[in-house]
N, C-alpha and C positions, 0 to 999 in steps of 0.2 A: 026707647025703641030704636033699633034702629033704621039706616035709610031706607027705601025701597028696594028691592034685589037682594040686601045680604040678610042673613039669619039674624036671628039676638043671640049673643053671645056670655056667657059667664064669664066668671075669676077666670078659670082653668083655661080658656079659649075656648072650647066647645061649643057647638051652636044649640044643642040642646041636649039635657041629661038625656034625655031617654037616646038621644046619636051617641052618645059616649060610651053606654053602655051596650052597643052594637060593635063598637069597634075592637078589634081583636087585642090583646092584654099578653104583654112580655118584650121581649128586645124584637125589634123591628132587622129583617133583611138587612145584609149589609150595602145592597145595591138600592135601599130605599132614600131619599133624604132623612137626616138629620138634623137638628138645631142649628141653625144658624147658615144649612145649606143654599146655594142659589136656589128661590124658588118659597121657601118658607118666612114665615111674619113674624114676627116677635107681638105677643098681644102686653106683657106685665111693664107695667111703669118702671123708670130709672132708677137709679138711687144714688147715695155718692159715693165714688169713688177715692183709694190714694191720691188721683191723681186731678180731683176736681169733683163737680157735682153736677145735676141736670135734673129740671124740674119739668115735667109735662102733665096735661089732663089725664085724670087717670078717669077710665070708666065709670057708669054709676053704678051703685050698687051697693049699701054696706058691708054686706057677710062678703064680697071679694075681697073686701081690705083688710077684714079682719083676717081672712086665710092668709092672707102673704105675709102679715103677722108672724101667723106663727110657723111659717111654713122659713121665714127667715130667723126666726128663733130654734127651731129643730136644726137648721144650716147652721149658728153659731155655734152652738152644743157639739154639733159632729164635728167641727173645726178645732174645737177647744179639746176634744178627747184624738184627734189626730194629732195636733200639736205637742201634748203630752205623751203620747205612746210610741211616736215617730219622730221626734224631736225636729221638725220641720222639715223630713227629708224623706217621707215613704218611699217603699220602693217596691219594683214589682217584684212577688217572689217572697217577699221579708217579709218581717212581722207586722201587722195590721193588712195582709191583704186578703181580697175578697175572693172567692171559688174564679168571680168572672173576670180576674184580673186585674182590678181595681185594687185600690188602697183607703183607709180609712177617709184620707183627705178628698178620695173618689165621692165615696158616700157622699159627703158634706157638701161636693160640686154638685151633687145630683136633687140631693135635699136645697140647694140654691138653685138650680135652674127652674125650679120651681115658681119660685118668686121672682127671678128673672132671670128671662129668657131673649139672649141677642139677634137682633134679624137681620143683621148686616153680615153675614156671611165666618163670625169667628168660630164658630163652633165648628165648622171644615178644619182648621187646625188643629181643634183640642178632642173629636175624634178619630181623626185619621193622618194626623199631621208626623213627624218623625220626632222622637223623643231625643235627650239628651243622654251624652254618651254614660252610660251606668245608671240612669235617673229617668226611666218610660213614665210616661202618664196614662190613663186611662178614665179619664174625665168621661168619656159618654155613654150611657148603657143600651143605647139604640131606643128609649124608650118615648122620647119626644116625639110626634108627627105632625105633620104638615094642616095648619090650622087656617081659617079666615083671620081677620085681624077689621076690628071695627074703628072707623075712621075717627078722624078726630080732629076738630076745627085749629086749622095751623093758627100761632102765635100770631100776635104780630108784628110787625118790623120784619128787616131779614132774619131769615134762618139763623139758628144760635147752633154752633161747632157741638160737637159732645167732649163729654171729660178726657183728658187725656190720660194714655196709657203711663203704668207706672214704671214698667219693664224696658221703653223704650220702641213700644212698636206704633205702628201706623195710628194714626189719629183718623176718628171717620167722622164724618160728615152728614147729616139727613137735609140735603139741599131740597130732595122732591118732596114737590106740594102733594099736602093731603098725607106724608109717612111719618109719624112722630120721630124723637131722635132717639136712638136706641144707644146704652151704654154699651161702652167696648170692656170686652172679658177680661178679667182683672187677671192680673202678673203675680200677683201676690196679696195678699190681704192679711192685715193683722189678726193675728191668734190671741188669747187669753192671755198670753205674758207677752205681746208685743212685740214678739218676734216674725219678721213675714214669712214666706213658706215660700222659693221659688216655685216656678209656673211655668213658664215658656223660657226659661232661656236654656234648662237644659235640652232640649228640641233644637237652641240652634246649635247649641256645641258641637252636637253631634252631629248637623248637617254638614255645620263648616270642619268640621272631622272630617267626615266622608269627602269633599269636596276637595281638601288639601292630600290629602293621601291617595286620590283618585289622579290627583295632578301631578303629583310626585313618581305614582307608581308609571303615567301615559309619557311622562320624559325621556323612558329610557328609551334606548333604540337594540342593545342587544341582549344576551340572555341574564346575561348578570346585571346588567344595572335595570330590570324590570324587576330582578328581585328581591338585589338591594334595596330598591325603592317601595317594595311591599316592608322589608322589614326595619327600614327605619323609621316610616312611615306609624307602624304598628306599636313600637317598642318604645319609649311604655307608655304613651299614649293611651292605646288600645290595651297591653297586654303587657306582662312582663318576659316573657319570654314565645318567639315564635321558632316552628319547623317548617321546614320547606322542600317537600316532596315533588320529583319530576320526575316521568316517564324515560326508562333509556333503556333504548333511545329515542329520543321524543319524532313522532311521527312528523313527516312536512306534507301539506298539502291534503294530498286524497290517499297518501299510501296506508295499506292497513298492513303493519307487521301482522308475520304469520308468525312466530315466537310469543313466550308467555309475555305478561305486563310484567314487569320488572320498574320498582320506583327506589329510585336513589333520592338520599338525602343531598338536596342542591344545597342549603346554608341554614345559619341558626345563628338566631341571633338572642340575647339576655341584656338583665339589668344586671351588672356584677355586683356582687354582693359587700364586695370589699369597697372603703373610702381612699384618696388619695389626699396627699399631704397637706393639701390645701384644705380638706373637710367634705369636698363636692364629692360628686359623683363618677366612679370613670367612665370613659368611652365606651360603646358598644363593642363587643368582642367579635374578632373577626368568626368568620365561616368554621366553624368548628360542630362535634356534635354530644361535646361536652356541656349541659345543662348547669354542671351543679347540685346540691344533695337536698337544695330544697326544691328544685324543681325534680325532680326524679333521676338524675343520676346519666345513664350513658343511655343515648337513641341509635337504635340500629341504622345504621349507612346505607343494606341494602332490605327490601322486602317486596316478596314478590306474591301478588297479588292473585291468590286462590279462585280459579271460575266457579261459581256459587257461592263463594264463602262469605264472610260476614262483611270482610273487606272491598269485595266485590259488589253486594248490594248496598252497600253506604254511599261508595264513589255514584251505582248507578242513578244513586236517587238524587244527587246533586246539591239537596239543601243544607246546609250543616245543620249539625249537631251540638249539644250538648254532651260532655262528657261521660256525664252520667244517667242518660239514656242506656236502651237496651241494647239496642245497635253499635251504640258506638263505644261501649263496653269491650263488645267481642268484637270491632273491629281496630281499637285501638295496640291491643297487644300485636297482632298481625303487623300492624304497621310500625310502630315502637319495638317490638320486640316483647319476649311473653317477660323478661324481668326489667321491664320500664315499670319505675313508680309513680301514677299521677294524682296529682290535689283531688281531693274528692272536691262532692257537690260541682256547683256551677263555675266550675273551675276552668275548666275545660272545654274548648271549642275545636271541632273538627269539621271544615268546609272541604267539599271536591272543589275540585279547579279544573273546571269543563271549559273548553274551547270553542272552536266554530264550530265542530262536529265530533268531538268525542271526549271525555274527561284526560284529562293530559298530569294531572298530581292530585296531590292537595297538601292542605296547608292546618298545624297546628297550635291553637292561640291557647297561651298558659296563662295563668295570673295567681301567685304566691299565696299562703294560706291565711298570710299576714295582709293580705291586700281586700280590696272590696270582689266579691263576687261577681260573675256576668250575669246580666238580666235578659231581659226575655227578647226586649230590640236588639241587645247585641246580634243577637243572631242576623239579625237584617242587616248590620252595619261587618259581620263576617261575611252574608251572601255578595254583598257590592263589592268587599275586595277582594273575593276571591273570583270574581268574574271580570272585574279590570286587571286582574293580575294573569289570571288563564289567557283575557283577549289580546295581553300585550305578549304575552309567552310566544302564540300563535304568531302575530305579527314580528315576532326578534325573529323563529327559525324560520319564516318565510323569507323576511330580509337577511337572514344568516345565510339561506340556500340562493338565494339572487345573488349575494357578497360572493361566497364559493364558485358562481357559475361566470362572476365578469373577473374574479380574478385567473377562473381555470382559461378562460377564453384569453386572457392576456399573455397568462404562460408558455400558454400554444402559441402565440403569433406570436413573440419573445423570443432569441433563444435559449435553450437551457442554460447552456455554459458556449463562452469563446473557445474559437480552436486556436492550437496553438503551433502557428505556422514559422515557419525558417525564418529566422531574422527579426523577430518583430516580437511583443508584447503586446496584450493587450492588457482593457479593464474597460466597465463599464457601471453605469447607474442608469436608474427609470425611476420615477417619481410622479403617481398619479395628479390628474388637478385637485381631488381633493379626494375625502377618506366615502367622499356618498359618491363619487364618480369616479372609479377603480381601472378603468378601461378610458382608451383613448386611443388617436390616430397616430402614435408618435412609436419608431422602430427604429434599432439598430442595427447593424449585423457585419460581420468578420469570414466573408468565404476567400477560402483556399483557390489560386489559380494554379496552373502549370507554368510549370521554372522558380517553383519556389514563391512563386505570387500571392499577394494577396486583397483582395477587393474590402474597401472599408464605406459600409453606407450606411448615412443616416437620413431619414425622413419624416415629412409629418402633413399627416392627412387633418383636413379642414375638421373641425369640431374633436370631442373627447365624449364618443359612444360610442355602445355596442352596433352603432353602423361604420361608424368612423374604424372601431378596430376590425369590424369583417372588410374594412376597404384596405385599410394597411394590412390586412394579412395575404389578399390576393395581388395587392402590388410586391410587397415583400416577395413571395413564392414565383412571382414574373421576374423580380432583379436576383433572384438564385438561378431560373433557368438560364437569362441569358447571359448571367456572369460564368454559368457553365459553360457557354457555348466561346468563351475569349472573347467576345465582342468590345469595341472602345468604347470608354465612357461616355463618348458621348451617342451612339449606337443607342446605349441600354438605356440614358434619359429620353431615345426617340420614340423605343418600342415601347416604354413605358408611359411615356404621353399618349400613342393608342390605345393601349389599355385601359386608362384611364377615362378616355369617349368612348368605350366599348361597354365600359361600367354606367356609366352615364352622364348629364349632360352638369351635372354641377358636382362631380367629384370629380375636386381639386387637391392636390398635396406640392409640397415641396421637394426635393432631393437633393441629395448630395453624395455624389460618385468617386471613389479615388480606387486607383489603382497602385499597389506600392509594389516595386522591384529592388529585392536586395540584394541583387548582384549589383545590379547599375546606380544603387543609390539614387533614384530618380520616382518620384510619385505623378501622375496624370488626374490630372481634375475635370470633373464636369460638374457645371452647377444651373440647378432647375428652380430658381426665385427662392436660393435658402440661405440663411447668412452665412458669410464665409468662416472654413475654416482657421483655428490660431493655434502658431505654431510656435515653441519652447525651446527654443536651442540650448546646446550645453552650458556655455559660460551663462546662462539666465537672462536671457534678453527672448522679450515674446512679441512676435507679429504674427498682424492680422494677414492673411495671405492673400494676395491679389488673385483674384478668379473673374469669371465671366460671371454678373450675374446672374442672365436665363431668365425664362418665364417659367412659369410655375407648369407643374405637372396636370395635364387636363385642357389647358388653353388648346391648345390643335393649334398646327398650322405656322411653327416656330422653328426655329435649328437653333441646336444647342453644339458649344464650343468648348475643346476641353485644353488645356494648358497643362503645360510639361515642368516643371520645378524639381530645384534638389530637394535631398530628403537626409541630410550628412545624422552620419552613426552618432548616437546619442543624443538625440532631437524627440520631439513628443512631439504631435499631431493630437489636436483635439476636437474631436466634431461634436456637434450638437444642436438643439432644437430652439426655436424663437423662444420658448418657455424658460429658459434660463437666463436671457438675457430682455426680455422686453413683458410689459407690465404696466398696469393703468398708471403708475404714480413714474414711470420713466419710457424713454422710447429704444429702440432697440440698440442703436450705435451708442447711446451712453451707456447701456448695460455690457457691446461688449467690448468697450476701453475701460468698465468696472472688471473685465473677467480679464483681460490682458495684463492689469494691474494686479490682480491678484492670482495669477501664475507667475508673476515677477518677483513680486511679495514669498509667495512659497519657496521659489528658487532661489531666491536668498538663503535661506535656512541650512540647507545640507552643501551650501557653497559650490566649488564645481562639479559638484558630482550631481544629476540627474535626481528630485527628488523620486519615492517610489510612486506607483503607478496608483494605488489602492489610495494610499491618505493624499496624494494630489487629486481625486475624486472629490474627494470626503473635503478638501479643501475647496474645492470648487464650488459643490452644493451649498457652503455653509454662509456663500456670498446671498443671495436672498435670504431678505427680507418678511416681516411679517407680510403685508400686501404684496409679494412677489409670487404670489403661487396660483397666475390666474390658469394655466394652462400647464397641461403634459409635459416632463422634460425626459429629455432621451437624452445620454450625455455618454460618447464613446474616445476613450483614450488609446494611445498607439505610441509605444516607444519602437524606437528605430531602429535597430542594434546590426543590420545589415548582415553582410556577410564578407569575408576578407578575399581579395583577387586570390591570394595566395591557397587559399583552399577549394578556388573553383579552377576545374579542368575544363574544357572545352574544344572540341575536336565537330570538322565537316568532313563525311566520307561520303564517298560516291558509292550507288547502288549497285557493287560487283560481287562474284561468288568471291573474290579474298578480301571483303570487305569483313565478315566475323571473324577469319584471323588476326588480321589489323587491328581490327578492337580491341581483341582478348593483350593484345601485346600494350596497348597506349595505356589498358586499363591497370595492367600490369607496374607498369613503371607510376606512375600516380600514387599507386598504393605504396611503393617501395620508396616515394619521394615523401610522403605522409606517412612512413613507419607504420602503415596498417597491411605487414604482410600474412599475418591472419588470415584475413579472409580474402586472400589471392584466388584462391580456387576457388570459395564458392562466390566473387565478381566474375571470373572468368567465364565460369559455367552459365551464370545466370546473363551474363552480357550478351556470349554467343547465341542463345536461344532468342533474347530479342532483339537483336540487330538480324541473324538469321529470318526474322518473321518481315523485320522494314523491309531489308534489303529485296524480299520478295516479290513483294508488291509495287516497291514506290518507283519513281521515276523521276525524282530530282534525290539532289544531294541530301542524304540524313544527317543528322543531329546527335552527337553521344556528349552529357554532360555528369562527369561527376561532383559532388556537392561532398565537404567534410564540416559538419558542426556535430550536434550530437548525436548524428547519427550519421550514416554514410548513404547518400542519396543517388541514384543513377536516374538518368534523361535519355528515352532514347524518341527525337521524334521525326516522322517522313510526311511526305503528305497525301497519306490516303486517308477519305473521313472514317471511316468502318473502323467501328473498333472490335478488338478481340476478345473471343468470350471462350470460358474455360469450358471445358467439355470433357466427359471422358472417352478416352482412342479405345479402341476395341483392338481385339489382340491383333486381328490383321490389318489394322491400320500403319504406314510407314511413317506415317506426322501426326500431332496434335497430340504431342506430350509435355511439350517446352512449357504451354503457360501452368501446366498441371507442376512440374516444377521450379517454377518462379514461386506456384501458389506454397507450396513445402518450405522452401529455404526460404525465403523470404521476410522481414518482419512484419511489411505491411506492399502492397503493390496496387497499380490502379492503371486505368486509362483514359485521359480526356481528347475530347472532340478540340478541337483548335479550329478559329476562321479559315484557315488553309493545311487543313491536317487534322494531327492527334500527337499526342505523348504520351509514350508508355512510363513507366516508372516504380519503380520497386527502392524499398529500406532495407538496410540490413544494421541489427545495433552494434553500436562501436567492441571491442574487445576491454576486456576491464582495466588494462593498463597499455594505452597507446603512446606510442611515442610521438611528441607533436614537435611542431619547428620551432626554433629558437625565435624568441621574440614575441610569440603568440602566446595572450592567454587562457 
């Protein structure tokens, strides 16, 4: 009998026939518990195990004994005709399996749960647990329910451990008083000829499948190595050969193309078929969409995706497929092409590859005809990869469209290319902090002055982001105005320290200002807290240049001092950013007597001749180190090439009406001393109209300066600020035709604002054979 409160109980658990025959008869809900779920009891005594034995009170009762009897002789029987028919290796799909999924050695699980039944919770695994890869189980037929369990006077001494598992899983324990100890589900059990039958460990293979290929595929960061990473992942693990269909072009974000779906083959990968010399196996073949003649032959590169069509409802539904399904029948030619050959039967696996918001490809799993088949959990262990492989796709063009917008954003505040002004050479490099931080505060730049001038600046705003680079881009676009305006260098590090409190109270940068004059051979420094320029002379000797060093840009409330140095023809000037010379593993002034030393080292090389401009960069760079790349580097070179006395004219006229005679005559003779009597008339012509324009306005003495290098350069400047602007004269106008033709003849013409004035300026290109002065080259 038993206690007071629970029922009596039979063999079967049932509390009484006549309740057993009320309760409802066939596979139970899949949301009901199961055998061995939290919540359910195990009533049937232990038995031994591979892996041990376990003895406990078994109920009273003789006809229960006798049924487990034979209810574990009907289990050895089903055992022993699975072992022979499946040769220990059922499978789902194959031969011996059951309408519901199951496999003969199913049966024989279910004729044993019978006779025992675990209440420790194993039965969650061998229901609903993941199978191993090519090897599912289907141990439970939902048919067990949730039963009372009639107690049972605990042993005594402490609690005795249960048999251990044979497969290598958890060992359980029945420590609570008053629960018998229930045997843990056996891994394996011997068959008729003594062979075990694995159980659970194909379940973890395939977990730990999924699990490494899941981490292989979330490594990558852009589009290719996410998909690399599915198909090395896959091959031949999973499959002997995969395809890899993408959207193009792949949508970013919330855009919906308004064009058809178009899916290009992104890569393809195989098992080649051929050995190499050694006997192995060869490597994976690259992205190609050559299969091979046993996998089907050639796959289409492009296929565009029909609205209704078979291909379109496949992708819609997301889950994959089986090959030789109906659907994926008529949508596999669509996407393969209509003379793709594929393995029959379950050969064939075709998963969408759906994103955060719309299907973005998909992907197709092959496996030779020679190989084992896919089974029915493949599909679940296709649906995982093709949803880490879809969610990392999404993630590469979101960070491929973030990479494009800090690199477009850098471009912009960069400049395109240097100019290339009278006297001077330039070159330049930029080198982000690293490949995940593309943007920074660090800028160059090379503007053009009047007189042949030229402004050379570099600087670097605190940190390396897209705030850092919107702050260097509107200081940058502040040191172009007022380099526009001729202002001294030290002028533009002052109105650029406002700027800089005008932006706000903790954007701070550095700079560095030079002005280079290649007539006078002389360059002007201003420096705002940035390390000094180093400078290359011809015979190869390199110093650091003495400057002022400033407070940095930002501080308020500073004056900045600029210093006047030579600049002799055939000298380098090299500016550049704290990021090339300082670094957690060194401090700054060692890095730049490491960079002094290795422009000395370069100038070695080509002896006294000036190495070039380009691989003196490239030289420069290749001084870091692996740990030298913690910041931005900006790195701006400047050869000196000047300009010779002997080709600049220079003349002061006073502002009278025979002052464009005058001109036309000085301009005259310059060209006749220069062999450039070409284009005597049209300096003459163009001289007269803009010294005629000074002379009318100004009120101190003008400026005419000619310029001979590769081109022929005129200066004319007075000092009224207003500059001239082209217009066109109407027929009754007596003036305003002169700049209308300066704009005709002219190669290139302009006019700048000056601190005390302007200069007009016009080119004209040389003649193809000029006669130059003896001595010059």
């Amino acid at each position: 009998m038993a206690p007071r409160g629970l029922p009596e109980t039979t063999a079967h658990g049932a509390a009484d026939p006549r309740e057993a025959l009320q309760r409802p008869v066939g596979p139970a809900p899949a949301d009901l518990p199961g055998p061995g779920l939290p919540g359910s009891v195990a009533a049937g005594p232990p038995e031994r195990t591979a892996g041990g034995s376990g003895e406990l009170p078994a109920p009273p009762g003789r006809s229960g004994k006798k049924r487990r009897r034979r209810d574990r002789r009907t289990a050895d029987a089903a055992d022993r005709n699975a072992a022979q028919g499946a040769g220990g290796h059922a499978q789902a799909g194959g031969p011996g399996a059951e309408p519901g999924g199951g496999t003969a050695h199913d049966a024989a699980g279910r004729a044993r749960s019978r006779a025992e039944e675990p209440g420790d919770g194993s039965g969650a695994h061998e229901n609903g647990g993941a199978s191993g890869i090519g090897r599912p189980r289907g141990s439970g037929d939902g048919r067990a329910r949730q039963r009372p369990q009639e107690p049972a006077a605990p042993p005594p001494g402490p609690p005795r451990r249960g048999p251990g598992r044979s497969d290598g899983g958890t060992r359980r324990q029945a420590d609570e008083p008053g629960r018998p100890e229930a045997p843990p589900a056996r891994s394996a059990h011997p068959a008729e000829g003594g062979e075990p039958m694995p159980a659970r460990q194909p379940g973890g293979d395939r977990l730990r499948f999924v699990g490494a290929a899941t981490r292989r595929i979330a490594r990558g960061i852009d589009l290719d190595e996410i998909v690399l990473g599915l198909c090395r992942a896959t091959v031949p693990t999973f499959a002997d050969a995969i395809l890899v269909y993408l959207r193009d072009p792949l949508p970013v974000g919330d855009e919906r193309p308004a064009g058809p779906v178009v899916l290009r083959l992104r890569r393809t990968d195989r098992i080649p078929e051929e050995a190499d010399t050694n006997g192995g196996r060869l490597p994976t073949l690259p992205a190609q969409p050559d299969l091979g003649p046993a996998m089907g032959g050639m796959a289409a590169e492009l296929a565009e995706v029909v609205p209704g069509g078979p291909l379109a409802e496949v992708l819609r539904g997301v889950r994959p497929l089986f090959g030789e399904a109906q659907a994926a029948q008529a949508a596999l030619p669509e996407l393969l092409g209509p003379g793709t050959r594929m393995p029959h039967g379950q050969r064939v696996i075709l998963a969408p590859l759906r994103g955060r918001r719309r299907v973005i490809g998909a992907a197709v799993f092959l496996r030779r005809p020679d190989r084992p088949s896919f089974e029915a959990d493949d599909l679940l262990v296709a649906a995982q990869l093709a949803t880490h492989t879809a969610l990392g796709v999404d993630k590469a063009v979101l960070y491929g469209r973030e990479a494009y917008i800090a690199d477009a954003l850098q471009r912009t505040m960069l400049p395109d290319s240097l100019p290339q002004p009278t006297g001077v050479r330039l070159a330049s490099r930029y080198l982000p902090a690293a490949e995940t931080a593309r943007v920074g505060g660090d800028w160059y730049d090379a503007i053009p002055l009047p007189g042949s001038r030229v402004a050379l600046v570099v600087g670097d705003v605190m940190g390396h982001s897209m705030t850092s680079a919107a702050i260097m881009g509107q200081l940058r676009t502040t040191a172009q105005t007022l380099a526009g305006l001729d202002l001294p260098p030290q002028e533009v590090l002052h109105h650029l320290d406002e700027q800089a409190q005008r932006l706000g109270t903790d954007r701070m940068a550095t700079c560095l200002y030079a002005v280079y004059d290649p007539v006078a051979h002389r360059i002007i420094v201003a420096n705002a807290g940035h390390p000094p320029p180093v400078m290359l002379h011809r015979g190869g000797r390199a110093e650091v240049l003495r400057v002022p060093p400033g407070a940095p840009i930002g501080v308020g409330g500073v004056d900045f001092e600029a210093v006047e140095l030579d600049a002799p023809a055939g000298a380098t000037l090299v500016l550049y950013t704290d990021g090339l010379v300082e670094s957690r593993i060194r401090d700054v002034w060692t890095g730049i007597e490491q960079l002094r030393e290795r422009l000395t080292e370069t100038a070695r090389l080509t002896g006294p001749n000036p190495p070039p401009l380009e691989p003196l960069c490239d030289e420069v760079l290749d001084m870091l180190g692996p740990g030298d790349r913690d910041d931005d580097i900006a790195l701006l070179a400047a050869r000196f090439d000047g300009i010779a006395p002997s080709d600049v004219a220079y003349w002061y006229l006073d502002p009278k009406a025979q002052t464009a005679g005058q001109a036309r005559r000085l301009a005259r003779r310059a060209l006749q001393r220069w062999g450039l009597e070409e284009l005597t008339d049209q300096v003459e012509l163009l001289v007269s109209e803009v010294v005629t324009n000074a002379v009318r306005y100004a009120e101190r003495p003008i400026t005419l300066r000619l310029l001979r290098t590769d081109v022929l350069r005129c200066e004319v400047g007075d000092d009224v600020p207003q500059l001239p602007r082209l217009r066109q004269a109407r027929p009754s106008d007596e003036g305003g035709r002169g700049l209308y033709l300066v704009n005709r003849l002219a190669r290139r013409w302009g006019a700048t604002r000056l601190s005390t004035g302007k200069v007009v300026w016009f080119e004209l290109s040389m003649p193809p054979v000029a006669r130059r002065l003896p001595g010059r080259e």
